[in-house]
C-alpha positions as CSV (number, residue, x, y, z in Angstrom):
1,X,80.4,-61.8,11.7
2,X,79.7,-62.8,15.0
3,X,76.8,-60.8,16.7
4,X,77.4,-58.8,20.1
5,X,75.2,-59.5,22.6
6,X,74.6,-56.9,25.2
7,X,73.5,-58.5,28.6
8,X,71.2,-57.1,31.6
9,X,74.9,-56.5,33.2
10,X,76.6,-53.9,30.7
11,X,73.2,-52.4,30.7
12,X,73.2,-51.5,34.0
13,X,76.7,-50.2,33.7
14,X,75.9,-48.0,30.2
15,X,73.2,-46.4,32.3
16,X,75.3,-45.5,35.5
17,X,78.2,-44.2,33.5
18,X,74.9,-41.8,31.5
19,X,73.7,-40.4,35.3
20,X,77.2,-39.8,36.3
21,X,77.3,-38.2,32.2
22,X,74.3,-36.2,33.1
23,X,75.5,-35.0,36.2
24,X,79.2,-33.9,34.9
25,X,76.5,-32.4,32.6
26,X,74.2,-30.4,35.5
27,X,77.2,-29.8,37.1
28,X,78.4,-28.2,33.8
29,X,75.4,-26.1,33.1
30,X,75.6,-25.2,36.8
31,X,78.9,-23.9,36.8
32,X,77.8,-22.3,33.3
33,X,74.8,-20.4,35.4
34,X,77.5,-19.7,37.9
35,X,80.0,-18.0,35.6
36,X,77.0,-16.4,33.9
37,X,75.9,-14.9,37.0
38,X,79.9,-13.6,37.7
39,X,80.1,-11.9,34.2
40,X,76.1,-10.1,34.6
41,X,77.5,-8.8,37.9
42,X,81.0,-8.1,37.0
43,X,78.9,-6.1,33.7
44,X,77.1,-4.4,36.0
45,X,79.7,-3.4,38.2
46,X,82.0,-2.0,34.2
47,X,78.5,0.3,33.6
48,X,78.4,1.0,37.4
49,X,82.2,1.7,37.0
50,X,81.7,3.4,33.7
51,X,79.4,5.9,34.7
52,X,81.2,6.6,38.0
53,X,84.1,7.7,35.5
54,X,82.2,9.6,33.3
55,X,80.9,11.4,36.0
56,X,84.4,11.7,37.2
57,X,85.4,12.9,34.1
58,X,82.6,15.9,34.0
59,X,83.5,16.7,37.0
60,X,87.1,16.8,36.0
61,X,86.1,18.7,32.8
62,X,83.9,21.2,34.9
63,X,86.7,21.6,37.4
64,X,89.2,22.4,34.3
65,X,86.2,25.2,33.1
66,X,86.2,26.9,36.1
67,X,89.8,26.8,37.0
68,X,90.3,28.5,33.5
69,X,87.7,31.0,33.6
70,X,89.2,32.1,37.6
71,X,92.7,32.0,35.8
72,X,90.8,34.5,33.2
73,X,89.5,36.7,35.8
74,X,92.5,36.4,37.8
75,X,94.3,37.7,34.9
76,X,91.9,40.3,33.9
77,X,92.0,42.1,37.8
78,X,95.6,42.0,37.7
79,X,95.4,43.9,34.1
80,X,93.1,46.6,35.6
81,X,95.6,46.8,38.3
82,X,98.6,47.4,36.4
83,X,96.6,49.8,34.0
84,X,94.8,51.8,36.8
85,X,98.7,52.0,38.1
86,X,100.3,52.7,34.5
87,X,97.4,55.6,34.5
88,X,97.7,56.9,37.9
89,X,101.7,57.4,37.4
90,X,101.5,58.9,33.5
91,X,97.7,61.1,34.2
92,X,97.3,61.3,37.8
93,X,98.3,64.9,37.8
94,X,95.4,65.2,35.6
95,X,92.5,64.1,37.5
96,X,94.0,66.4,40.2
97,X,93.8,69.5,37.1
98,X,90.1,68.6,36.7
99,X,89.0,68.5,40.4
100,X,90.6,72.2,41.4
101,X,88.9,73.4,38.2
102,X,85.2,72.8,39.7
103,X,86.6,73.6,42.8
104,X,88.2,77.0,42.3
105,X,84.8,78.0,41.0
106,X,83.1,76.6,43.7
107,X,84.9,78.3,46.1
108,X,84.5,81.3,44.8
109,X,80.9,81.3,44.9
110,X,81.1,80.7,48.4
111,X,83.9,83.6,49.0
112,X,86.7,81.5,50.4
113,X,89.7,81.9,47.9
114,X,91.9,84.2,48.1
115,X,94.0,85.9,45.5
116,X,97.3,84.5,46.6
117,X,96.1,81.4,47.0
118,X,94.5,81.2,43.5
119,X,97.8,82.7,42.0
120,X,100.3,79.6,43.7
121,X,97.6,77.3,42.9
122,X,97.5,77.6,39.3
123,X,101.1,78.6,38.7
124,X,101.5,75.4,40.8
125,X,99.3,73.2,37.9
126,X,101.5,74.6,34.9
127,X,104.9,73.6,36.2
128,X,103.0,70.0,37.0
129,X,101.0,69.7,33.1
130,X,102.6,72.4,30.9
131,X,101.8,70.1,28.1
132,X,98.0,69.8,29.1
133,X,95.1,72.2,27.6
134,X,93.4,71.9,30.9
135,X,96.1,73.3,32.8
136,X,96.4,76.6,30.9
137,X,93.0,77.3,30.9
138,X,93.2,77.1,34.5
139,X,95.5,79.9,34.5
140,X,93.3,81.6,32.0
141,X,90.5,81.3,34.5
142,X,92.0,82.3,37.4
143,X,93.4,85.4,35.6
144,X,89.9,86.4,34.5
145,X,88.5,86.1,38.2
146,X,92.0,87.8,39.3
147,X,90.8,90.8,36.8
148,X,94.6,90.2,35.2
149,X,93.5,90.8,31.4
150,X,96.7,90.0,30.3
151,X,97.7,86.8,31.7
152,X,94.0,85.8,30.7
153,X,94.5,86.5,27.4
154,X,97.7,85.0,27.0
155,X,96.8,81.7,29.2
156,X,94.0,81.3,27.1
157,X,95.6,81.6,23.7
158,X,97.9,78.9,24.9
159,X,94.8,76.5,25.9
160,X,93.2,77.5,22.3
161,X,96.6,76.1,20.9
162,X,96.5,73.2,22.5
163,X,92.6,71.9,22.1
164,X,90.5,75.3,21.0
165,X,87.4,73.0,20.8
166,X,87.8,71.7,24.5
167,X,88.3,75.4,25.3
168,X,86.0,77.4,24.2
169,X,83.5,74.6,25.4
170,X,85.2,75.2,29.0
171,X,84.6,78.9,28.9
172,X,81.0,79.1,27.2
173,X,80.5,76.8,30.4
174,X,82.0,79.5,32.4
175,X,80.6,82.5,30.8
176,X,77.2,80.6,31.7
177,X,77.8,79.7,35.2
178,X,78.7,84.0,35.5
179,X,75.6,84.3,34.1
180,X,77.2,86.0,31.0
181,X,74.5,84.8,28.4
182,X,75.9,86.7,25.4
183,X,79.6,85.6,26.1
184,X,78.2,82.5,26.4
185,X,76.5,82.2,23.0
186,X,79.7,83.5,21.2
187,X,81.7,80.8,22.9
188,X,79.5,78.0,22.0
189,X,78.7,79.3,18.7
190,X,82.8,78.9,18.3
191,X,82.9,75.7,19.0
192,X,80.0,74.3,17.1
193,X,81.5,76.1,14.1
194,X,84.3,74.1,14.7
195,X,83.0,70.8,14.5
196,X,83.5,68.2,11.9
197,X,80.3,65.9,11.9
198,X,82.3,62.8,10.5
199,X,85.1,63.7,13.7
200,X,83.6,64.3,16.7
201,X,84.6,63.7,20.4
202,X,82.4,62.8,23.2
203,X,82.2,66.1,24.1
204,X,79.5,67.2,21.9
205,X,77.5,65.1,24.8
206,X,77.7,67.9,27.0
207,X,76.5,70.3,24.5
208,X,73.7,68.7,23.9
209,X,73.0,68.4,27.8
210,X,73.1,71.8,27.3
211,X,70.4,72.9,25.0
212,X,68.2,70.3,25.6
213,X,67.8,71.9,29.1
214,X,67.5,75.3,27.6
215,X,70.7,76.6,29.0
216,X,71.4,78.7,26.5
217,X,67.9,80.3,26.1
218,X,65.7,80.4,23.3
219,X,67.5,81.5,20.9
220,X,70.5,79.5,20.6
221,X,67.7,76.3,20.4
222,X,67.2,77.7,16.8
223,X,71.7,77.9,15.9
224,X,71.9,73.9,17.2
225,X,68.7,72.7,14.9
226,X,70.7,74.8,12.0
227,X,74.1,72.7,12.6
228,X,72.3,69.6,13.0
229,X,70.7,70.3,9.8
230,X,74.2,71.4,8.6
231,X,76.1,68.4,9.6
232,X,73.3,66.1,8.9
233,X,73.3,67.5,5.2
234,X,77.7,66.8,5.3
235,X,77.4,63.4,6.5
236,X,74.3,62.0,3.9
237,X,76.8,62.8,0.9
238,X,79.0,59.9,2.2
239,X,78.1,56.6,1.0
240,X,76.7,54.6,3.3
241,X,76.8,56.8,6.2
242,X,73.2,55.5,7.7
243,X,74.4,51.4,7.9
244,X,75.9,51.9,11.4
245,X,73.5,53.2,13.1
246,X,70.7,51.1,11.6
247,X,72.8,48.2,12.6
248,X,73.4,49.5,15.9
249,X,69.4,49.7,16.0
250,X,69.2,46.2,14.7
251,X,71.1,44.5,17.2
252,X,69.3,46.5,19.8
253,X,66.1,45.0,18.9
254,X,66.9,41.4,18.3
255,X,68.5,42.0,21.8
256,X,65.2,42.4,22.7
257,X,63.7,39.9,20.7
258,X,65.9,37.1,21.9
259,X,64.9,38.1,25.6
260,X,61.6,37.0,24.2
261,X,60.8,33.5,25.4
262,X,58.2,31.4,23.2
263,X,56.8,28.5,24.9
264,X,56.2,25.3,23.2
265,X,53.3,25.1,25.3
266,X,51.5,28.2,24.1
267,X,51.1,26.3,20.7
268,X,51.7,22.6,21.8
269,X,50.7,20.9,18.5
270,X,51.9,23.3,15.8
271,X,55.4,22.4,18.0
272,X,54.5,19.1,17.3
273,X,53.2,19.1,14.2
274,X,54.7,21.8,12.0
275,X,58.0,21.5,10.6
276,X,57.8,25.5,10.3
277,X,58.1,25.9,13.8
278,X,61.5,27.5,14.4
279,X,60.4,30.0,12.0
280,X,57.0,30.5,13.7
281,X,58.7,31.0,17.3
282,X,61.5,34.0,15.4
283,X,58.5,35.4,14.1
284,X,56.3,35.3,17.1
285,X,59.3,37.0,19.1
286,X,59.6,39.6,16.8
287,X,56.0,40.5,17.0
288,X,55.8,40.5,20.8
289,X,59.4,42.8,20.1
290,X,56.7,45.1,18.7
291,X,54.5,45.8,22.2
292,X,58.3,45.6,23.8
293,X,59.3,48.7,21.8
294,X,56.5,50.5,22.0
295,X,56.2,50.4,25.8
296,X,60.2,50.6,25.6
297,X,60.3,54.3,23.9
298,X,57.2,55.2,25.2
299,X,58.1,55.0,28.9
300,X,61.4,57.3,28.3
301,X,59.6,59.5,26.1
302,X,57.1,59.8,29.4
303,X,59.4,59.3,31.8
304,X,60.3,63.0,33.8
305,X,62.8,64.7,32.9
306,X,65.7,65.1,35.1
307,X,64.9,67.3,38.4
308,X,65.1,71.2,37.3
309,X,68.4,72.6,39.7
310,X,69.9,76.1,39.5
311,X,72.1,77.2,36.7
312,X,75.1,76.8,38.7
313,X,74.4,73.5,40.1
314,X,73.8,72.5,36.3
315,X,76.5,74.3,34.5
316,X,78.9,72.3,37.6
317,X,77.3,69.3,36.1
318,X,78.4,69.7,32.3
319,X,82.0,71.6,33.4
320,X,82.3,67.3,35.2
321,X,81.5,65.8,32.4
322,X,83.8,67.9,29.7
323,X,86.7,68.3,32.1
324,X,86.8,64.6,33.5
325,X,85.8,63.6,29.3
326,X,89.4,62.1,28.9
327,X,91.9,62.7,26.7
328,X,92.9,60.9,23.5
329,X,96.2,60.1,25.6
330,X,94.3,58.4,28.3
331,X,91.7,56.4,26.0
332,X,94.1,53.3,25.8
333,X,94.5,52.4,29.1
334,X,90.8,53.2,29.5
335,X,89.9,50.7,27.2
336,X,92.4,48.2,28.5
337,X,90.7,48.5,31.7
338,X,87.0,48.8,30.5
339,X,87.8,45.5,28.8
340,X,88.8,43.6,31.9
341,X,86.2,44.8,33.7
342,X,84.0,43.2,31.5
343,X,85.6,40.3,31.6
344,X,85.3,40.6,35.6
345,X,82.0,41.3,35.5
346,X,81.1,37.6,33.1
347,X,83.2,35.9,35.2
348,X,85.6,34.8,32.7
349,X,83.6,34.3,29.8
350,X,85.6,36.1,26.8
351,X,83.4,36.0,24.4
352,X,80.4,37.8,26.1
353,X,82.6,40.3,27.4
354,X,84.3,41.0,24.0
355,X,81.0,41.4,22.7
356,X,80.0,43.6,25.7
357,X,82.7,45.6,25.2
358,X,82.2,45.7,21.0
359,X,79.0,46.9,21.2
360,X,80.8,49.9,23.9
361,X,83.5,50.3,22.1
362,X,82.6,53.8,20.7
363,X,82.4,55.5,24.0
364,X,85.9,54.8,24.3
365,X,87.3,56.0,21.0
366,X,89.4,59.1,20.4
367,X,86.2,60.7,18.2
368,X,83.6,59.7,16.3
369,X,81.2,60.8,13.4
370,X,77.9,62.7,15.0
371,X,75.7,59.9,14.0
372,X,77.7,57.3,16.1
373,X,77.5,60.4,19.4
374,X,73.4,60.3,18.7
375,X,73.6,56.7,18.6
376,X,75.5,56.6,22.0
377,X,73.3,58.8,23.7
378,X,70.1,57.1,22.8
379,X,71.0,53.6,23.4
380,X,74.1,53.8,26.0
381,X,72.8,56.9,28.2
382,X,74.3,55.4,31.5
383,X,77.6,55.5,29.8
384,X,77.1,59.1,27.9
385,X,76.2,60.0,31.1
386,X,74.0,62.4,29.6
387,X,70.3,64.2,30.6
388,X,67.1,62.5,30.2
389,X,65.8,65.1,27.7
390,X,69.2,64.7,26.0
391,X,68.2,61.3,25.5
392,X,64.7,62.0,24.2
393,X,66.1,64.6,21.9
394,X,68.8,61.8,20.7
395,X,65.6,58.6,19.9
396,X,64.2,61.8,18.3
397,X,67.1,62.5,16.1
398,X,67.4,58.7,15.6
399,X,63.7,57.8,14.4
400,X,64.7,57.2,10.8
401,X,67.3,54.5,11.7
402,X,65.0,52.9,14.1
403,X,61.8,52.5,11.5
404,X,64.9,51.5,9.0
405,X,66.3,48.9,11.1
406,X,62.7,47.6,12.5
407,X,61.6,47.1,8.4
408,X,65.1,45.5,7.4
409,X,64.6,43.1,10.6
410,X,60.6,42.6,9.4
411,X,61.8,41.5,6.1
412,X,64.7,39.3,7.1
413,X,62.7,37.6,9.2
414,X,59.8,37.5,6.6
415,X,57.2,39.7,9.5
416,X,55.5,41.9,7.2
417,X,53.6,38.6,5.6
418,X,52.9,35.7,7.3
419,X,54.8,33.1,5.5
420,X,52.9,29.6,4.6
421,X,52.7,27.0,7.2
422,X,53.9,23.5,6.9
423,X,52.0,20.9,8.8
424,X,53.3,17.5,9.0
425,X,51.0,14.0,10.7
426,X,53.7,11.0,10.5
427,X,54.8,11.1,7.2
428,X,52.0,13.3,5.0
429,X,52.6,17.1,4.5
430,X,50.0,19.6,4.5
431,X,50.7,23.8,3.8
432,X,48.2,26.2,5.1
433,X,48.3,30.1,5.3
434,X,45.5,31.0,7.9
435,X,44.2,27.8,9.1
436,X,41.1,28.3,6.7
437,X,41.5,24.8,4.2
438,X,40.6,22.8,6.2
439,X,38.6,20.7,4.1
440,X,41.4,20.5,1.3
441,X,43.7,19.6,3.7
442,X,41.8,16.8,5.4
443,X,40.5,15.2,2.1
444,X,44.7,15.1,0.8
445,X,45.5,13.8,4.5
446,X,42.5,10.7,4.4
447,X,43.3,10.2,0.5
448,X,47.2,9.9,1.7
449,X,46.2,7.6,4.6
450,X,43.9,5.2,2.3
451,X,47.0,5.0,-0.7
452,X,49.4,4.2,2.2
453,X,47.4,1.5,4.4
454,X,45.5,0.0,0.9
455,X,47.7,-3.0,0.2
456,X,47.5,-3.6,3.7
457,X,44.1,-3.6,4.0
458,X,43.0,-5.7,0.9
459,X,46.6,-7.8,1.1
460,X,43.7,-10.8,1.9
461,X,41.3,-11.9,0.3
462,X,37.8,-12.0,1.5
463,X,37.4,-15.0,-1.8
464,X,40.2,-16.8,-1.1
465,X,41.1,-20.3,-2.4
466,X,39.8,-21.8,0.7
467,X,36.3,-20.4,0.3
468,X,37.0,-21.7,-3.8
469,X,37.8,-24.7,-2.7
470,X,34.8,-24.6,-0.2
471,X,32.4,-23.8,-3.0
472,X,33.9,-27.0,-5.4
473,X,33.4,-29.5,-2.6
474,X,29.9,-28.2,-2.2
475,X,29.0,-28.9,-5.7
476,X,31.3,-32.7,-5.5
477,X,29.0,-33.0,-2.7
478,X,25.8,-32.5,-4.6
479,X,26.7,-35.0,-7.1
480,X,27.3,-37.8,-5.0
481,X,24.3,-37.3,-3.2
482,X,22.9,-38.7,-6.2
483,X,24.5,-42.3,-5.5
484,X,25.8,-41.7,-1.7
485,X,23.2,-38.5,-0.6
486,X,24.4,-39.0,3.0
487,X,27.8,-38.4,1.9
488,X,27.0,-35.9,-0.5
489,X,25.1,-34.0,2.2
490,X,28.0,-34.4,4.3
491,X,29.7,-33.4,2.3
492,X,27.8,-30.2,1.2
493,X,27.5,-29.3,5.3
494,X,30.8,-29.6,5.7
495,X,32.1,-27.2,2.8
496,X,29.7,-25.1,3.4
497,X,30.8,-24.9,7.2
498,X,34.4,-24.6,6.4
499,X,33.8,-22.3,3.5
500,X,31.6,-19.9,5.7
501,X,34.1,-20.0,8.3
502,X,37.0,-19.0,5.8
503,X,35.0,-16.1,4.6
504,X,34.0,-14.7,8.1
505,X,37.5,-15.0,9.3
506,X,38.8,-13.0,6.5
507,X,35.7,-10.3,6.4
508,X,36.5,-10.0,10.2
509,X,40.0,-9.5,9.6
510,X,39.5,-6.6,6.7
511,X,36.8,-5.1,9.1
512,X,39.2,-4.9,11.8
513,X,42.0,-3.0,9.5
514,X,39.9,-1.1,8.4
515,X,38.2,0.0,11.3
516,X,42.3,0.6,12.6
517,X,42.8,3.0,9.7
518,X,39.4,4.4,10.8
519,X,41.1,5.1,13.9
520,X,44.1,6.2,12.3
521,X,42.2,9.0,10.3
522,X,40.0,10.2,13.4
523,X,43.1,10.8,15.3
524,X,45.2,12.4,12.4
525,X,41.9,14.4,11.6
526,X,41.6,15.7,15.1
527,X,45.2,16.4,15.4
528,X,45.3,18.6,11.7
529,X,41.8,20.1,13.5
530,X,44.1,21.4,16.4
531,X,47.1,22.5,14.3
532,X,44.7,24.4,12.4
533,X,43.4,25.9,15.7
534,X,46.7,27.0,16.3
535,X,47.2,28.5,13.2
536,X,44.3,30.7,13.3
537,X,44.9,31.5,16.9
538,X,48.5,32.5,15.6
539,X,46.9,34.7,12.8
540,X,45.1,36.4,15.4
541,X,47.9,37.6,17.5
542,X,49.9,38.1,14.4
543,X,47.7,40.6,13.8
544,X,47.1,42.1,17.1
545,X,51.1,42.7,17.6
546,X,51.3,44.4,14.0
547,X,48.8,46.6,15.1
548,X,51.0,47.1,18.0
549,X,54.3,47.5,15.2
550,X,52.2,49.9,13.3
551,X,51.4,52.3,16.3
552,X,54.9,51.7,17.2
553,X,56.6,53.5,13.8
554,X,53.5,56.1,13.6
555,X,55.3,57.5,17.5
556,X,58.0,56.9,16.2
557,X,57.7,59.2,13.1
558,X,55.3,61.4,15.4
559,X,58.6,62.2,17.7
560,X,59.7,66.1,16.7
561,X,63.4,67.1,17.7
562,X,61.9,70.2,18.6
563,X,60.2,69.0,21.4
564,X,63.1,68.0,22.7
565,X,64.9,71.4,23.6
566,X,63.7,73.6,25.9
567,X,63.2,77.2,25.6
568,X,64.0,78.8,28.8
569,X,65.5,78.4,31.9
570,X,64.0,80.7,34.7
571,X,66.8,80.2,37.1
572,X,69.4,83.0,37.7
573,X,72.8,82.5,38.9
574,X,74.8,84.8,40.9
575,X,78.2,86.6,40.1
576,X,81.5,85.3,40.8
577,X,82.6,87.4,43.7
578,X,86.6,86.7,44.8
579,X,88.0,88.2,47.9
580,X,91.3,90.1,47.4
């Protein structure tokens, strides 16, 4: 084969074609750089671009929120519209029924009625409601101030027909504001003797108004402690009976619980450290709940009662409240409109103003058993719209359901017993009760620590082959210094240089794990230290609030319903006096 032979000449050409090779190839890697620079900018601008449209997007979905919950409230104003409408047209006249009842006796009082103007006035009212209990009484009152027996007695039957209870209530009112005591009693003696405890309308509100500010005098304190008694006794034999109001009482206080803020930072390591934390912070608001409640009932039970005004001015009072209490033909629309308002009022948020209205919802029904009225009162006085006593009297009446709701809520939330602690440091788990083990607990957490980090500590050998080896050339070494001892010693120094060294560097290199797990259990020790801290700083105030729970149900059993009515009332009214 003949050989190639490559001369100076080709040389010279092979190497300019590899520069202009290895710039096509900088060029290339250039352009590369180039492109790769394009695509890192045009990948910052898709995040840039990205996050622009998620924000858009929010935005978007924030816009959507509000525009629905607007549409909500939109909706709801125009419901309260049409019903406030619907009512006006169907129970207008009735409002108008209630107003020149307060007025006519108002008037009187003052001397500026006059017969013939009371006569067209009612007679005007039943052509306008026959159908309406309110209306005939009306009659039946201005027949009794117009000293016209008959159309008194017969006006009055008719309102008996249509709602005796209402009635009799109206005129016991009446008889009191005359200053007719024993007519009085009779009436209101009627129309508790009436009453069915398990169906009872929100009337019996007034009535209580009325003894617990000693209206009725002293003796009539002792007939309303007999019917409560009576229809307390009535309602126990149905099974049961107690749940609603506990609940009621229940929800009331983890109201007040959840209003209860707990603060990582108040135990920042247990928050850390303790996988029983959610559990510590429910239980920590509940016991706070307990100082809550206390100062809660305490302060109404203190607070004063409601300024003392004349018999008149306070009888005028309760006749407001029974004659504008609506009727069971009116409640619909009042709910409807209630609702909406809540709505309204939560700016569109449904749910909270379903709930709102749920927990309300009783004020607004037809009737209601007399433990559901008590309830009412005691939590809901600004819509029972009753006395401040009335109120004391009703938490008094209550006391039972509240201790029964507080121990159901103690126990559901395991309160009565502090529950055991879980503490966890990386991956070991420690249980402690009162933050007194320590020493248990830190000989399991440095026992855990040494099993975990062992193989890792002694994973090298401190006699390792090297050092073995070491060791054999040192004895080689001392036999050939027998025929070579230069060598040999060589030999010998060198192994036992190299040997040394191996053995150092692997001490060192133990000494320094270990002095890292030393680390590792100082810091785990101090941290378990402060969790325990915690814990017994947690005991403590444990304590302290049920200290605070205990003093809360001994007032609470303490509170007498007794207390709650008064005896007397001093004032003295004047007679009706009409000018003929």
């Amino acid at each position: 084969m003949e050989d190639y032979v490559i001369s100076p000449a080709n040389l010279e050409i092979l190497e300019s074609n590899l520069g202009a090779v290895a710039g096509s190839l900088q060029d290339v890697v250039g352009n590369i750089s180039s492109v790769s620079g394009h695509v890192n900018k045009v990948d910052e601008k898709v995040n840039n671009m990205s996050t622009e449209v998620k924000s858009l997007a929010d935005q978007i979905k924030e816009f959507m929120s509000e525009t629905k919950m607007l549409s909500v409230v939109t909706n709801a104003k125009q419901s309260i519209l049409m019903a406030s409408q619907e009512l006006d047209k169907k129970y207008g006249h009735y409002d108008t029924i209630r107003r020149q009842t307060t007025g006519i006796l108002q008037s009187t009082d003052m001397s500026v009625i006059k017969k013939s103007t009371l006569e067209s006035m009612t007679e005007e009212t039943i052509m306008k409601a026959p159908n309406y209990w309110l209306a005939k009484a009306l009659v039946a009152l201005s027949a009794w101030i117009n000293n016209n027996r008959e159309l008194a007695n017969n006006a009055l039957k008719e309102a008996m027909a249509q709602d005796d209870e209402k009635t009799s209530l109206l005129f016991c009112l009446i008889c009191r504001r005359a200053n007719k005591l024993e007519s009085s009693i009779k009436w209101i003696d009627r129309y508790l003797t009436m009453q069915d405890p398990s169906k009872m309308e929100n009337k019996i509100i007034t009535v209580m108004d009325a003894f617990a500010s000693g209206l009725f005098g002293i003796d009539t304190k002792v007939l309303l402690l007999q019917k409560i008694d009576a229809w307390t006794n009535e309602l126990e034999t149905r099974a049961g009976i107690n749940e609603m109001p506990k609940n009621r009482w229940i929800n009331f206080i983890e109201e007040k619980m959840n209003s209860i803020e707990i603060d990582d930072k108040m135990y920042p390591y247990l928050a850390q450290f303790s996988t029983s934390w959610p559990q510590i912070k429910e239980i920590l608001a509940l016991s706070e709940t307990h100082n809550e409640m206390y100062k809660y009932f305490n302060t109404i039970m203190n607070s004063r009662d409601d300024s003392i005004i004349s018999v008149t001015n306070q009888v005028d009072n309760m006749l407001n409240n029974l004659v504008f209490n609506y009727d069971s033909e009116e409640l619909e629309l009042r709910r409807e409109i209630a609702k909406n308002k809540f709505i309204v009022e939560e700016n569109g948020n449904v749910e909270k103003a379903y709930k709102r209205f749920e927990e309300n919802s009783s004020i607004y029904e037809k009737a209601s058993d007399f433990y559901t009225q008590v309830t009412n009162i005691a939590i809901n006085p600004e819509l029972s719209n009753c006395l401040t006593i009335t109120r004391k009297f009703a938490i008094s009446l209550s006391k039972n359901w509240i201790i029964d709701a507080y121990n159901e809520l103690m126990e559901k939330k395991n309160s009565k017993e502090l529950p055991d602690i879980n503490i966890k440091i990386v991956d070991w788990e420690g249980v402690t009760k009162d933050g007194m083990n320590e020493k248990e607990l830190k000989e399991s957490l440095f026992k855990h620590i040494d099993n975990k980090t062992h193989d890792e500590v002694f994973s090298e050998k401190i006699i390792n082959y090297k050092v073995i080896l070491s060791v054999f050339a040192i004895i080689m070494g001392a036999f050939l210094t027998t025929k070579i001892k230069m060598v040999g010693l060589a030999i010998i120094v060198i192994a036992a240089l190299f040997g040394f060294y191996e053995f150092y560097k692997s001490y060192g290199s133990r000494n320094i794990k270990v002095g890292k797990v030393n680390d590792i259990k100082k810091n785990a020790a101090m941290t378990l230290s402060n969790c325990l801290a915690e814990v017994v700083e947690y005991n403590k105030k444990w304590n302290t609030d049920l200290t605070n729970y205990n003093n809360l149900i001994n007032y609470l059993k303490g509170l007498n319903k007794e207390q709650f009515i008064m005896s007397t009332n001093s004032d003295k009214t004047r007679q009706i006096i009409i000018n003929k």
